[in-house]
N, C-alpha and C positions, 0 to 999 in steps of 0.2 A: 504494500500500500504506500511506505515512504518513496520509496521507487516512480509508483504512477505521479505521485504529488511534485516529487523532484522535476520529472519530464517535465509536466504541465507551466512549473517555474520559468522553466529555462525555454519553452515555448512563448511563456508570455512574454520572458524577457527580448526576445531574441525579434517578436511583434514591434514592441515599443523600441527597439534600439535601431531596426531597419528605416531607414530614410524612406527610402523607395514603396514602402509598403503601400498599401489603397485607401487604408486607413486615416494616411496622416496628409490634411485639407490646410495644414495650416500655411500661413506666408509665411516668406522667409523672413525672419529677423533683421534689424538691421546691422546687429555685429557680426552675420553673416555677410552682409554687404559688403562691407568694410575691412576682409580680417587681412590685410598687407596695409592697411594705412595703422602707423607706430601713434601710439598714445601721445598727446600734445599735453604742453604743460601744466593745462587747466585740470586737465585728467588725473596727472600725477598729485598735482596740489589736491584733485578731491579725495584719491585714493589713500594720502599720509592724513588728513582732514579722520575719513571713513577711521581709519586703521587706529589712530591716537583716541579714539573716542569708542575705539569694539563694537561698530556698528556696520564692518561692511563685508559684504554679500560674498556668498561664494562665488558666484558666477564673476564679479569685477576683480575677487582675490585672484582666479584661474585667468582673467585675460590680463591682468599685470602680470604677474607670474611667465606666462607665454609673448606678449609683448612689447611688454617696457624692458628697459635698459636699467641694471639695480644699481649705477653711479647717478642717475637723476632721483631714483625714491630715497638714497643713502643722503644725497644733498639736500635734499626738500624736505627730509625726518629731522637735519641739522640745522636748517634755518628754521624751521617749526619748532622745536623743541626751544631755538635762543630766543626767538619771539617770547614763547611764551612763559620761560623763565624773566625775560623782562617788563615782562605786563604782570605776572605775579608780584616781582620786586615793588615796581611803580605802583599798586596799589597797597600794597603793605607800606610803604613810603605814604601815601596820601592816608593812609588809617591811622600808621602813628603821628604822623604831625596834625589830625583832628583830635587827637585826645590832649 
């Protein structure tokens, strides 16, 4: 019986994993449009943005991953991070000289 249930799995899977199936009406995506144009700045900044904050997607984690460049996310994690070590400072600056 484990057996039959196994097959039926790996049928189903095997359904939803084919492209080409009858089944599947959907439009293409449009990060399938796109997958040779390299992630632009704005990208990278929302992806360190997402990542600093444990709010972002697998599906954006898998297309940095595949194609971004990890010296632009390593640069953009290091101006983000002194950013906002300096905005933390400059408000603890503005809280102690209100007291």
């Amino acid at each position: 019986m484990d057996s039959k249930l196994m097959h039926t799995d790996r049928h189903i899977m095997k359904a939803t994993e084919n492209p080409n199936s009858s089944n599947s009406s959907k439009k293409p995506e449009a990060d399938s449009l796109n997958k040779d144009k390299p992630i632009s700045f704005l990208g990278v900044l929302q992806s360190v943005f997402a990542a600093a904050f444990g709010v972002q997607s697998q599906k954006k984690r898998r297309k940095d991953f595949s194609k971004g460049k990890p010296i632009h996310y390593v640069l953009v994690g290091i101006l983000f991070t002194t950013v906002f070590i300096l905005i933390m400072v400059g408000l603890v600056q503005i809280a102690l000289n209100a007291l």
